[in-house]
MARMARBA-969734 format. One record per residue: x, y, z of N, C-alpha, C in turn. Coordinates in nm, 4 decimals. Layout:
REM MARMARBA-969734
(nuvex (X,Y,Z),(X,Y,Z),(X,Y,Z)) ...
This chain:
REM MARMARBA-969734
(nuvex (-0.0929,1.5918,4.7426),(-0.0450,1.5386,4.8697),(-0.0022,1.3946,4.8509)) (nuvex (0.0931,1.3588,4.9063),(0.1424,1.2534,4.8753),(0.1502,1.1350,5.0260)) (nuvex (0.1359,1.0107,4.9949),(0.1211,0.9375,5.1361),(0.2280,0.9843,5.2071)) (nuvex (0.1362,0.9208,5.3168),(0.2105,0.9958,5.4711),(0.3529,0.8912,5.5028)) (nuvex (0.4747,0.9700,5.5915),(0.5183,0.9015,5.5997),(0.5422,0.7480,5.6648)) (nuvex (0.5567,0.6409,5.6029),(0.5228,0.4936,5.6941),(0.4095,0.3660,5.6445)) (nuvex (0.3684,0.4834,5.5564),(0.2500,0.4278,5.5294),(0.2404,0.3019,5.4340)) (nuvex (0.2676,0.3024,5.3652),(0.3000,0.1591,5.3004),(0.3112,0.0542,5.3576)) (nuvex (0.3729,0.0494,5.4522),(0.4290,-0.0402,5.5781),(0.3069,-0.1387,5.5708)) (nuvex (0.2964,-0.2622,5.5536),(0.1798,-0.3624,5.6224),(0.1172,-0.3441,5.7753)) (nuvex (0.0098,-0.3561,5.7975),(-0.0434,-0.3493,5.9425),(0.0005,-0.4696,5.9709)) (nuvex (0.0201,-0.4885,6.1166),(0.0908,-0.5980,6.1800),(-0.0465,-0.7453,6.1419)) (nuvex (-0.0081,-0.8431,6.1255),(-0.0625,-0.9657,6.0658),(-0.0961,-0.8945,5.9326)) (nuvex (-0.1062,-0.8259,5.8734),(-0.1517,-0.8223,5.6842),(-0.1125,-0.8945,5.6011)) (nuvex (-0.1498,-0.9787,5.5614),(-0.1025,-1.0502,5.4370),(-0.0530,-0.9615,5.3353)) (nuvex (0.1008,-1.0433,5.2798),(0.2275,-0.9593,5.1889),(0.1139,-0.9292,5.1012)) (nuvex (0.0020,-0.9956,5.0213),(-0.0789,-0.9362,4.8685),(-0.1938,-0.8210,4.9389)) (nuvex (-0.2235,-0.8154,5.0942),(-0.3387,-0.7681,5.1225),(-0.3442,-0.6527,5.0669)) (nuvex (-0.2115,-0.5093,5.0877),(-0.2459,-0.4109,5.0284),(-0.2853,-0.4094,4.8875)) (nuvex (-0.2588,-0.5245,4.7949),(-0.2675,-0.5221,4.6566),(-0.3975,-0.4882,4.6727)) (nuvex (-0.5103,-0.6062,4.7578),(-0.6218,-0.6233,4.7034),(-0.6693,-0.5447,4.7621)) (nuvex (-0.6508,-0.4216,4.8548),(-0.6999,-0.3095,4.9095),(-0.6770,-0.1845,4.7456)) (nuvex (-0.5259,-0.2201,4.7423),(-0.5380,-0.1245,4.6105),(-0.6117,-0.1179,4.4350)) (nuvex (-0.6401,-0.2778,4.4699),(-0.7402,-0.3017,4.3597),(-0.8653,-0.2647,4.4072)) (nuvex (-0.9137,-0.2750,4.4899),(-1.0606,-0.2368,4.5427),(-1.1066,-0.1155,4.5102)) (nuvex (-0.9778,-0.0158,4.5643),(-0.9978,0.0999,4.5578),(-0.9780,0.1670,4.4553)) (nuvex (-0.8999,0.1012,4.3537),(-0.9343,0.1679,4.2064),(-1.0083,0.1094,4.0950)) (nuvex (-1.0842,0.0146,4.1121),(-1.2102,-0.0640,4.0831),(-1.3087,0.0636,4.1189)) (nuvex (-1.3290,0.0869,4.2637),(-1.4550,0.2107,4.3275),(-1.4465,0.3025,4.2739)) (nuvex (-1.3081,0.3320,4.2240),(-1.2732,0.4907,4.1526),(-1.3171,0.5131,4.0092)) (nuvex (-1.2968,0.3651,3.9425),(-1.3237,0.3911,3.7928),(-1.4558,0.3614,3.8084)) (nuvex (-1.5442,0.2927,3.8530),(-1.6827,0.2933,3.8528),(-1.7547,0.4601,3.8826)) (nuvex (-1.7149,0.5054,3.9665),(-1.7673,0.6394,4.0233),(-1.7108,0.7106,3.9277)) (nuvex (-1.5887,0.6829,3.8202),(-1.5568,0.7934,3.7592),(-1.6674,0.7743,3.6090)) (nuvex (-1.6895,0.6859,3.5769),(-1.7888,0.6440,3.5050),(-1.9575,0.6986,3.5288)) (nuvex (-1.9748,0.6925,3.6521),(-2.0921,0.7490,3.6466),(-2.0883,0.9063,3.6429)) (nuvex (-1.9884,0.9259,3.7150),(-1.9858,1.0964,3.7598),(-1.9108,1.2210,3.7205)) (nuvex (-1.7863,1.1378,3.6302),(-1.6742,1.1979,3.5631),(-1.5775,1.2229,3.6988)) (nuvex (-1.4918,1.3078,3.6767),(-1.3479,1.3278,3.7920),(-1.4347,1.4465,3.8663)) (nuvex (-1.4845,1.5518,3.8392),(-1.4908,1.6747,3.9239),(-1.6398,1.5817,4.0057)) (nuvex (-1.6996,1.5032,3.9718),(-1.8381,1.4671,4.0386),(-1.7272,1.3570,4.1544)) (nuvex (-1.6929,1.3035,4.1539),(-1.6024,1.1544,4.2240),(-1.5391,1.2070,4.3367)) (nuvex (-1.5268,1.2036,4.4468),(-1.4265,1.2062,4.5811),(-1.4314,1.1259,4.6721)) (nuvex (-1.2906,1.1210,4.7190),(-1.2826,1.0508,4.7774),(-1.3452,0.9606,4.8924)) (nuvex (-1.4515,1.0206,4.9675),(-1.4795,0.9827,5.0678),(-1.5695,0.8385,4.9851)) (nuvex (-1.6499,0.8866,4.8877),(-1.7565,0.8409,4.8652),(-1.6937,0.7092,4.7359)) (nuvex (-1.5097,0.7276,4.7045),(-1.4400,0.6224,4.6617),(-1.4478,0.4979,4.8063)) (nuvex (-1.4024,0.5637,4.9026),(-1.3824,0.5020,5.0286),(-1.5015,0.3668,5.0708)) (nuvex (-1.5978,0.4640,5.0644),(-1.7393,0.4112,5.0554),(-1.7649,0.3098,4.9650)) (nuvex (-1.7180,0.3591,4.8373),(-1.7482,0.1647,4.7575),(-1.6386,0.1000,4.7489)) (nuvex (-1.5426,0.1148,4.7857),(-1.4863,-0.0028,4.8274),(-1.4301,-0.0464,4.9716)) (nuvex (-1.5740,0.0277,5.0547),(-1.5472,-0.0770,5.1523),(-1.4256,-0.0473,5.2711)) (nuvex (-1.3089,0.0917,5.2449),(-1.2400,0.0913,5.3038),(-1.2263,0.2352,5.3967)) (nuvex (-1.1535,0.2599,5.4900),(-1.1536,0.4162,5.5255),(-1.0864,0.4480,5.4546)) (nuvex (-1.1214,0.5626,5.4821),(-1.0207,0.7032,5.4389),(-0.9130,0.7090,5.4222)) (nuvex (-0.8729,0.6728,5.5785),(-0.7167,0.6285,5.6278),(-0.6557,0.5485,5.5277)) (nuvex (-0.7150,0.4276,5.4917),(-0.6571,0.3734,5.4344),(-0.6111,0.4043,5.2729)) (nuvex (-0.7679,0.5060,5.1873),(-0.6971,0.5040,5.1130),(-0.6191,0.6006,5.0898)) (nuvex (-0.6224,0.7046,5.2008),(-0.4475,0.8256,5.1683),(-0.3825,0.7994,5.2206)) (nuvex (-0.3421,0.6641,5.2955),(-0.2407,0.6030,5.2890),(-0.1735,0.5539,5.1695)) (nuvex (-0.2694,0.4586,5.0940),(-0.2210,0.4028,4.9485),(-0.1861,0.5105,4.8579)) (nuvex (-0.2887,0.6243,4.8253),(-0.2682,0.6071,4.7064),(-0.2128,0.8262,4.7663)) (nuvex (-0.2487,0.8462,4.8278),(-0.2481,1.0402,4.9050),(-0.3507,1.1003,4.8467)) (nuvex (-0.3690,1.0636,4.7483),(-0.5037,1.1788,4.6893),(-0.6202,1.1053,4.5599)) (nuvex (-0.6985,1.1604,4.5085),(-0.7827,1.1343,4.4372),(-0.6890,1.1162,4.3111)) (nuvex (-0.6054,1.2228,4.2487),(-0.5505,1.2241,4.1630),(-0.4222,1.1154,4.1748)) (nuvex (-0.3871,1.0577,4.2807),(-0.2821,0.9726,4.3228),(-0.3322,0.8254,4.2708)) (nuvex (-0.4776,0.7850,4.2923),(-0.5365,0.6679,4.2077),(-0.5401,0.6866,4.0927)) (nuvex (-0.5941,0.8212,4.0325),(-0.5840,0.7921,3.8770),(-0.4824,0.7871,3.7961)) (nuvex (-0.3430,0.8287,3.8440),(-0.1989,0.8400,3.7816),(-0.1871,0.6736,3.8449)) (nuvex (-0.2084,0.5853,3.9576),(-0.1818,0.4948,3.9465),(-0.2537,0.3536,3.8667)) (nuvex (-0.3783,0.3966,3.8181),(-0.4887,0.3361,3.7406),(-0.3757,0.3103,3.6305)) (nuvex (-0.3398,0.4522,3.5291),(-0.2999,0.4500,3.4430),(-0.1500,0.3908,3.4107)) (nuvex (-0.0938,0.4035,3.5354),(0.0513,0.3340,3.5584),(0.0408,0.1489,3.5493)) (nuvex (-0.0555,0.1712,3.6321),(-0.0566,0.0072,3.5893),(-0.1101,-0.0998,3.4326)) (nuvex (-0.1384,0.0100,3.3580),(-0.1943,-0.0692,3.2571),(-0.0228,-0.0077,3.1625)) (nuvex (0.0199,0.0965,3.2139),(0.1408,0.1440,3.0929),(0.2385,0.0359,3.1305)) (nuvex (0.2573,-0.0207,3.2242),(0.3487,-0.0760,3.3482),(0.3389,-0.2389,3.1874)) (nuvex (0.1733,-0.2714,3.1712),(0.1685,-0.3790,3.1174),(0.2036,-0.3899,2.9715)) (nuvex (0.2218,-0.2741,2.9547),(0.2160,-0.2532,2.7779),(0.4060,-0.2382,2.7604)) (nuvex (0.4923,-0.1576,2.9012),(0.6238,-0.1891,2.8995),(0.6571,-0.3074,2.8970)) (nuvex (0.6313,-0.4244,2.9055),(0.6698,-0.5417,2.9830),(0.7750,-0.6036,2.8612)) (nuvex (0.6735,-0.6683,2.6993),(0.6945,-0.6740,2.5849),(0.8306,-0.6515,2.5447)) (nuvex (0.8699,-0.4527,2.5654),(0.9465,-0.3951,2.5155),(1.0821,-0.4592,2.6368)) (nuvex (1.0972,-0.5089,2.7294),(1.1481,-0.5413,2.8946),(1.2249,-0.7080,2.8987)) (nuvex (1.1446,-0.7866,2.8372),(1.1299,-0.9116,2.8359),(1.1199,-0.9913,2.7394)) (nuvex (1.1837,-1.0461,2.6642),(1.3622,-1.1022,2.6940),(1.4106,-1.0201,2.6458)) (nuvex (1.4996,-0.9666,2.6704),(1.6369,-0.8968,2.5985),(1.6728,-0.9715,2.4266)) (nuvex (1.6149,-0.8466,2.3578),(1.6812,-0.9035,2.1988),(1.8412,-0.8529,2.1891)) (nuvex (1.8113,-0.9409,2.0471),(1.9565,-0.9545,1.9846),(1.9340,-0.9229,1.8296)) (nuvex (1.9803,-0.8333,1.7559),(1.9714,-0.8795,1.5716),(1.8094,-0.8358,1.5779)) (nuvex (1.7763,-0.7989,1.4418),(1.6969,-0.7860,1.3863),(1.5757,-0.8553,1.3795)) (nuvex (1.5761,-1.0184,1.3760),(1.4457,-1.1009,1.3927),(1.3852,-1.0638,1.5217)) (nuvex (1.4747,-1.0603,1.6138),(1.4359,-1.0434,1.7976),(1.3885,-0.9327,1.8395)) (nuvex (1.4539,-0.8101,1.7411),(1.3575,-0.6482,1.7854),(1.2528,-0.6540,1.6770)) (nuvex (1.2259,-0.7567,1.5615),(1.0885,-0.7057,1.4898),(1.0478,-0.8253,1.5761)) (nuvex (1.0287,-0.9292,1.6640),(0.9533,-0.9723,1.7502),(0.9260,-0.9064,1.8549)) (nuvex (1.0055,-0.8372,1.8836),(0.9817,-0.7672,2.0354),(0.9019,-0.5971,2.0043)) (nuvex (0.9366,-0.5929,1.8846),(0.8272,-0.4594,1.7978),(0.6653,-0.5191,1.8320)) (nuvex (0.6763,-0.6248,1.7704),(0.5839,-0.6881,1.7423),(0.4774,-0.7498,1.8908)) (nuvex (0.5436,-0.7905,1.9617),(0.4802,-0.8300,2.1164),(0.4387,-0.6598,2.1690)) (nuvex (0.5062,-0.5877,2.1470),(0.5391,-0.4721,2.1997),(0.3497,-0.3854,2.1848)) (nuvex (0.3544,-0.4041,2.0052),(0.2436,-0.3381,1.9260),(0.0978,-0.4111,1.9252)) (nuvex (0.1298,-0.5591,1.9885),(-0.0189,-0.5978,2.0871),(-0.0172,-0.5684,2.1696)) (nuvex (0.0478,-0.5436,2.2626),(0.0416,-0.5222,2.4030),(-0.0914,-0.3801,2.4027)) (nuvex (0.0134,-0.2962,2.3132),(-0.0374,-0.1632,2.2993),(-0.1703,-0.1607,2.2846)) (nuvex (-0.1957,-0.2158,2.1593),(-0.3290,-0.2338,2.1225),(-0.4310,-0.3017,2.2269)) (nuvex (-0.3989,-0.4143,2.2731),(-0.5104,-0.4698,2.3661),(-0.5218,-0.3463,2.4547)) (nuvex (-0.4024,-0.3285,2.5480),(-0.4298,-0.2473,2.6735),(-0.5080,-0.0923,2.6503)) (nuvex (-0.4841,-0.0239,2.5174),(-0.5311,0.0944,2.5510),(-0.6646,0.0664,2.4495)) (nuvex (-0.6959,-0.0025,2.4025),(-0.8374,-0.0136,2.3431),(-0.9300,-0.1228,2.4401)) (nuvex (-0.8862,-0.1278,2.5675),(-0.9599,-0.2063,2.6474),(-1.0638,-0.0919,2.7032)) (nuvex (-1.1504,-0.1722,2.7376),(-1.3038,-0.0861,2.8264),(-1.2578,-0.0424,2.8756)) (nuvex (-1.1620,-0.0472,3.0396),(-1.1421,0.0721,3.1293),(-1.0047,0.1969,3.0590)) (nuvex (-0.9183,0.1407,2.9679),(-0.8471,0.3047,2.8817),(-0.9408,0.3420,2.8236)) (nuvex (-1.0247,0.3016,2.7535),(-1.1147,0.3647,2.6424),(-1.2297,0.4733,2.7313)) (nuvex (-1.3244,0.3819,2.8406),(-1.3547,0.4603,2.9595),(-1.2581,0.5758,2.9901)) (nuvex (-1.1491,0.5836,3.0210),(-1.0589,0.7168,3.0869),(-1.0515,0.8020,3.0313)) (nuvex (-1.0222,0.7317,2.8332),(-1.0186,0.8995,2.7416),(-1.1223,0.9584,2.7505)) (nuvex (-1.2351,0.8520,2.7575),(-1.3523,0.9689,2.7373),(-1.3974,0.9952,2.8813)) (nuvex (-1.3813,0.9865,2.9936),(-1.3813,1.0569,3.0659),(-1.3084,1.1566,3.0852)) (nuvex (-1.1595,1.1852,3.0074),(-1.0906,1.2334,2.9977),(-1.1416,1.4401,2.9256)) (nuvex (-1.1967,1.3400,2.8317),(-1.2467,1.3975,2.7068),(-1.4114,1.5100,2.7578)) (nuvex (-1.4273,1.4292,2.8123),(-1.5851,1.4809,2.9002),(-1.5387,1.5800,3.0013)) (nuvex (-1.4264,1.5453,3.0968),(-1.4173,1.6382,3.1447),(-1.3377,1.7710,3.1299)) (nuvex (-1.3113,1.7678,3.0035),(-1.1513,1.8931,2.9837),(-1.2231,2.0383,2.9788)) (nuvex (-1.3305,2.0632,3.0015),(-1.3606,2.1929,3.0075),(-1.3697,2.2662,3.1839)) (nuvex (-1.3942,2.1110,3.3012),(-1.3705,2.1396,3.3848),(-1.2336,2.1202,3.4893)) (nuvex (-1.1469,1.9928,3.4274),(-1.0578,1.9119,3.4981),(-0.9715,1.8795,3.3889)) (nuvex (-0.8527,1.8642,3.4028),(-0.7443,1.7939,3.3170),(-0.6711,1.7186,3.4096)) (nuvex (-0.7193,1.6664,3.5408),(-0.6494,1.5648,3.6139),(-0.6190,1.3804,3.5188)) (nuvex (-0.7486,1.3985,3.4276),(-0.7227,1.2948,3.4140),(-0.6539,1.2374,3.2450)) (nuvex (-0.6692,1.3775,3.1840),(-0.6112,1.3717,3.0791),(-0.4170,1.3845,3.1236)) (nuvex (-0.4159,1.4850,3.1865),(-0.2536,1.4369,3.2168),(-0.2190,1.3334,3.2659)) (nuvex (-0.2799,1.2610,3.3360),(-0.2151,1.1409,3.3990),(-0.2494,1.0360,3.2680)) (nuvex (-0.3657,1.0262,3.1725),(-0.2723,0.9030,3.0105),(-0.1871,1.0014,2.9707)) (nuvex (-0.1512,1.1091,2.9637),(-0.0564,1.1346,2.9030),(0.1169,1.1277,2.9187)) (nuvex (0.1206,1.1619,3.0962),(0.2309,1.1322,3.1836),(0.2505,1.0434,3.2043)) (nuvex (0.1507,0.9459,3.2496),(0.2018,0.8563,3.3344),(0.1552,0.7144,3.2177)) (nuvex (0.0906,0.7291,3.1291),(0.0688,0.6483,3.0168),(0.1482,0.6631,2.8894)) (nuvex (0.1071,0.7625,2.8295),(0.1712,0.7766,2.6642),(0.2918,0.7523,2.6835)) (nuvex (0.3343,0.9579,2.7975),(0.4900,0.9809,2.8026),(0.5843,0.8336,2.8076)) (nuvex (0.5280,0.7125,2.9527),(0.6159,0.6722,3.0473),(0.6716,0.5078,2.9090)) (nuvex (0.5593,0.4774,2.8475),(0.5845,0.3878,2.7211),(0.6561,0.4627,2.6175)) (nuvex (0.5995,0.5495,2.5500),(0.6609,0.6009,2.4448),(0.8423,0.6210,2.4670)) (nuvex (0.8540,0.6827,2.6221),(0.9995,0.6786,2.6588),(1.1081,0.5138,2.6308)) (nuvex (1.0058,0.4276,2.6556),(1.0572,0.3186,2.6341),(1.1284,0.2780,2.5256)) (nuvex (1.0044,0.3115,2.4167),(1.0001,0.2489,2.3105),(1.1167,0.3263,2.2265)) (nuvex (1.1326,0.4441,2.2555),(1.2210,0.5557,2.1764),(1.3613,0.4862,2.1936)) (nuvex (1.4021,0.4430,2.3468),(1.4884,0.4121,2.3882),(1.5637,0.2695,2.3504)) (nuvex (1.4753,0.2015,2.2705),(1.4679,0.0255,2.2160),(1.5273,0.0417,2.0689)) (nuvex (1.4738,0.2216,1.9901),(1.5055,0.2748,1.8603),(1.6180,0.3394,1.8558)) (nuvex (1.6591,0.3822,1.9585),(1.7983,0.4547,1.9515),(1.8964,0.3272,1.9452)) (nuvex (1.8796,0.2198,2.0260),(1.9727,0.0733,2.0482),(1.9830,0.0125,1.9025)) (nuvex (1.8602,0.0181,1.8307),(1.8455,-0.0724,1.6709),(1.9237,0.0237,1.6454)) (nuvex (1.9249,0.1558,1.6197),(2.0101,0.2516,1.5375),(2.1538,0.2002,1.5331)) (nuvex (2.2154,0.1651,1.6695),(2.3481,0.1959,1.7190),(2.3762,0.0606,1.6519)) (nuvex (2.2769,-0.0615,1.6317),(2.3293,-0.1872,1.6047),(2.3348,-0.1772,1.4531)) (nuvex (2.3014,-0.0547,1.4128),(2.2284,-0.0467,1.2337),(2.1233,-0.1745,1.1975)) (nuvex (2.0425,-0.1376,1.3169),(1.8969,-0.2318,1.2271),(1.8150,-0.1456,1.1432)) (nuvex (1.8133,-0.0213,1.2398),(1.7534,0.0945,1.1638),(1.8220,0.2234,1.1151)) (nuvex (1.7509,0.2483,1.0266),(1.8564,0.4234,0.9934),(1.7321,0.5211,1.1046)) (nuvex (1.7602,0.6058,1.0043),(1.7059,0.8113,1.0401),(1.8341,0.8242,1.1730)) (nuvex (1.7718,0.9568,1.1840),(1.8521,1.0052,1.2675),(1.7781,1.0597,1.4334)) (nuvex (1.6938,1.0447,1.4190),(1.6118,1.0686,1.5748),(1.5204,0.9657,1.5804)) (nuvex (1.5558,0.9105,1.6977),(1.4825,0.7778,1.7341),(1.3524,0.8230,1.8364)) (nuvex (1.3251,0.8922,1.8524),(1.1952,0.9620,1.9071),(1.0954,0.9812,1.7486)) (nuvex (1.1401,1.0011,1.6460),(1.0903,1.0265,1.4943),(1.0293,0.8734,1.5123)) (nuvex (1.1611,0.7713,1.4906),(1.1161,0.6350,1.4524),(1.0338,0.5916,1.5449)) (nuvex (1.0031,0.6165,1.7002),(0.9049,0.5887,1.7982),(0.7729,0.6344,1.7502)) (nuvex (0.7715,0.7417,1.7008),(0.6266,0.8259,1.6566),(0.5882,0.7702,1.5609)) (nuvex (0.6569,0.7243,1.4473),(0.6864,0.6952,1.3364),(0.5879,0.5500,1.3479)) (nuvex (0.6576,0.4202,1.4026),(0.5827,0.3111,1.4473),(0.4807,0.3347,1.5532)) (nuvex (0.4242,0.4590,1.5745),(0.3223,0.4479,1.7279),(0.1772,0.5107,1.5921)) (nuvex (0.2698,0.5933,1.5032),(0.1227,0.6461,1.4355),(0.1125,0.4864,1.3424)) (nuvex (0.2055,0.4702,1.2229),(0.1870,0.3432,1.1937),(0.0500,0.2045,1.2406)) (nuvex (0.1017,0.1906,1.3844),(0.0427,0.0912,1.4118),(-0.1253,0.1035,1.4746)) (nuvex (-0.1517,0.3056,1.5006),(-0.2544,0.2822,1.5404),(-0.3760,0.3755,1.3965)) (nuvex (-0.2931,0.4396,1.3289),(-0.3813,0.5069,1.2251),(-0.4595,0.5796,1.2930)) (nuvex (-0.6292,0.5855,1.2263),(-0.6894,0.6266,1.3716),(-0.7987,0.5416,1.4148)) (nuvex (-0.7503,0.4244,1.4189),(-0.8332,0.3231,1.5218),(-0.8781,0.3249,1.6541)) (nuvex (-0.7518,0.4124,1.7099),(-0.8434,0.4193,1.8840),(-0.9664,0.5763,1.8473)) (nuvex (-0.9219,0.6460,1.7495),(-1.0401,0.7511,1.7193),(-1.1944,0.7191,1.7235)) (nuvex (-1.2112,0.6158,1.6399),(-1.2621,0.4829,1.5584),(-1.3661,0.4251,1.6857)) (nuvex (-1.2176,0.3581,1.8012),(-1.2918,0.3130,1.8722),(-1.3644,0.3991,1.9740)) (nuvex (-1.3453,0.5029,1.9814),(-1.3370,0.5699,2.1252),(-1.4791,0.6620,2.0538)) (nuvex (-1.5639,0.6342,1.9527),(-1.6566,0.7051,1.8832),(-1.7584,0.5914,1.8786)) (nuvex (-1.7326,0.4954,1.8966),(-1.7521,0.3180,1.9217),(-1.8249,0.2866,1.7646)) (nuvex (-1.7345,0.3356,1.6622),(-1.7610,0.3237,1.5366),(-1.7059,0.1668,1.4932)) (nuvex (-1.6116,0.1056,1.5337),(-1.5670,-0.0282,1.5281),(-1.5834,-0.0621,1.6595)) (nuvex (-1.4902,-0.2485,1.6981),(-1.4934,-0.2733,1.8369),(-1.3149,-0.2731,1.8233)) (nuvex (-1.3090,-0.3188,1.9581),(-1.1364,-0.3518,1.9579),(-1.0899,-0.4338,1.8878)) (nuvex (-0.9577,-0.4167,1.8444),(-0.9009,-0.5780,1.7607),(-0.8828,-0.6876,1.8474)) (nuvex (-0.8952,-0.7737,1.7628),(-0.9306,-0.9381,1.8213),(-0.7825,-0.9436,1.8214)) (nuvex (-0.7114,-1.0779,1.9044),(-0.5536,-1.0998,1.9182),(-0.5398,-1.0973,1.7633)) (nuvex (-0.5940,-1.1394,1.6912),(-0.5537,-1.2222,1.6006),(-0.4921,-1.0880,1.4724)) (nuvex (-0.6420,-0.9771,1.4813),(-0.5991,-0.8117,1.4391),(-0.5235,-0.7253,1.4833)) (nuvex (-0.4878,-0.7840,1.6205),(-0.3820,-0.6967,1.6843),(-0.2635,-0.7376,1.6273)) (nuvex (-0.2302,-0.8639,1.6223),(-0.1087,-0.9013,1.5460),(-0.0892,-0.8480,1.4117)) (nuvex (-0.1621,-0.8787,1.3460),(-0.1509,-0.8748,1.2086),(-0.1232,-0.7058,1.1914)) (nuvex (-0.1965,-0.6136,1.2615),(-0.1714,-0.4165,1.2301),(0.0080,-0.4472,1.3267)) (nuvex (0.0477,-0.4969,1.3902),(0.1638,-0.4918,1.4768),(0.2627,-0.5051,1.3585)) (nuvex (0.2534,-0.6447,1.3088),(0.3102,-0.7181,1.2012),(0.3650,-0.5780,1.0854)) (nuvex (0.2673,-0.5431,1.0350),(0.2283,-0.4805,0.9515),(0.2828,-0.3070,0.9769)) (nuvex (0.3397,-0.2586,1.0682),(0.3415,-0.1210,1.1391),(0.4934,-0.1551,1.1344)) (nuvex (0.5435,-0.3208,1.1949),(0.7155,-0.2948,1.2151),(0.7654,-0.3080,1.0288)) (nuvex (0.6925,-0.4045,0.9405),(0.7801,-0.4103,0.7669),(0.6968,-0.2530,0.7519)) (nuvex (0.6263,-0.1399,0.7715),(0.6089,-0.0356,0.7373),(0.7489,0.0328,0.7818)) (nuvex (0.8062,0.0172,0.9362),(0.8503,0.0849,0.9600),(1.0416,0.0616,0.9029)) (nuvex (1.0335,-0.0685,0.8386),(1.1397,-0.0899,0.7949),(1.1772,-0.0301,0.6651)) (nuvex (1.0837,-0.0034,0.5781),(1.0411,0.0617,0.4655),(1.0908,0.2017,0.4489)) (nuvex (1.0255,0.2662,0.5597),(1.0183,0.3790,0.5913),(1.1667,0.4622,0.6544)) (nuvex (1.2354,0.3690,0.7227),(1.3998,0.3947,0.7920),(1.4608,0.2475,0.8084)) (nuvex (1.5042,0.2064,0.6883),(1.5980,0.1276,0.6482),(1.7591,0.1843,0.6749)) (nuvex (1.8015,0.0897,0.7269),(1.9550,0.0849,0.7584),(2.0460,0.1429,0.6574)) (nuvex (2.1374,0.2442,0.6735),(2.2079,0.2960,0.5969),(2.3262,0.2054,0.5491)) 
């Protein structure tokens, strides 16, 4: 179910950020409850309840239970696009920088406590629910990975890079840069990389990937 129609709309006096911090509230309450209880234990009413808001309000924001967790995950993919978005390269130094901003981004955001929390809630719940494994996959993996494919087809056309399917060279730099470190982490066999390790595997994933599909 999806919000009703109008709803977005500010209540008359609302401050322009108020819905933000209604919509942070309410998916703050969601990942806590999804933490204790997994997705099939968590509903809404009792989201409502810790943070404080009605009902109303939150199927207004978000329409459903599953409507917060596709937007949980949107907003952290939203942060990991930005990199690939901002500034517009040019030439070769500017897309292995923007590889490179691109392949921390990645790393901080999905080896942070609340992604790392989701897979394995994810993971915990797949024998009863896959609400929340499709939404990192749709609205996370898919909605970046689309990006990034799309940044590899452009190097192609400029001949920064060769091969011939730029969805290859996306996979290509996505296995590269993560090996199986989020495996790693998500077993809490290591911790996350520090900025300083995030750079350096980023660094290290774009001269792999130059190696690997060099310009014809």
């Amino acid at each position: 179910m999806g919000p009703k129609r109008g709803a977005q709309k500010r209540r008359r006096g609302e401050p322009a950020d108020a819905q933000e911090v209604l919509r942070g509230r309410i998916m703050g309450a969601a990942f806590r409850l999804l933490t204790e209880r997994g997705y099939a234990g968590t509903n809404t009413l009792e989201i409502a309840r810790r943070a404080k808001v009605s009902k109303r309000e939150l199927y207004a924001l978000f329409g459903s239970k599953r409507g917060i967790i596709l937007q949980m995950v949107a907003t952290g993919a939203a942060r990991m696009q930005l990199p690939l978005r901002l500034p517009d390269w040019r030439g070769r130094p500017e897309f292995e920088a923007t590889l490179v901003r691109y392949g921390i981004a990645a790393l901080r955001e999905v080896s942070s406590p609340t992604v790392t929390a989701m897979y394995r809630i994810a993971i915990a719940d797949a024998d009863t629910s896959t609400e929340v494994a499709q939404a990192l996959d749709t609205a996370g993996r898919a909605t970046t990975r689309a990006l990034l494919v799309d940044i590899m087809r452009r190097a192609q056309s400029e001949d920064i890079l060769g091969g011939d399917d730029p969805a290859v060279l996306a996979r290509s730099y996505a296995s590269i840069l993560w090996g199986d470190l989020l495996l790693r982490i998500l077993l809490k066999v290591v911790k996350p990389p520090t900025e300083a390790e995030a750079e350096e595997r980023a660094r290290a994933a774009v001269a792999a990937l130059f190696k690997l599909h060099p310009p014809a």
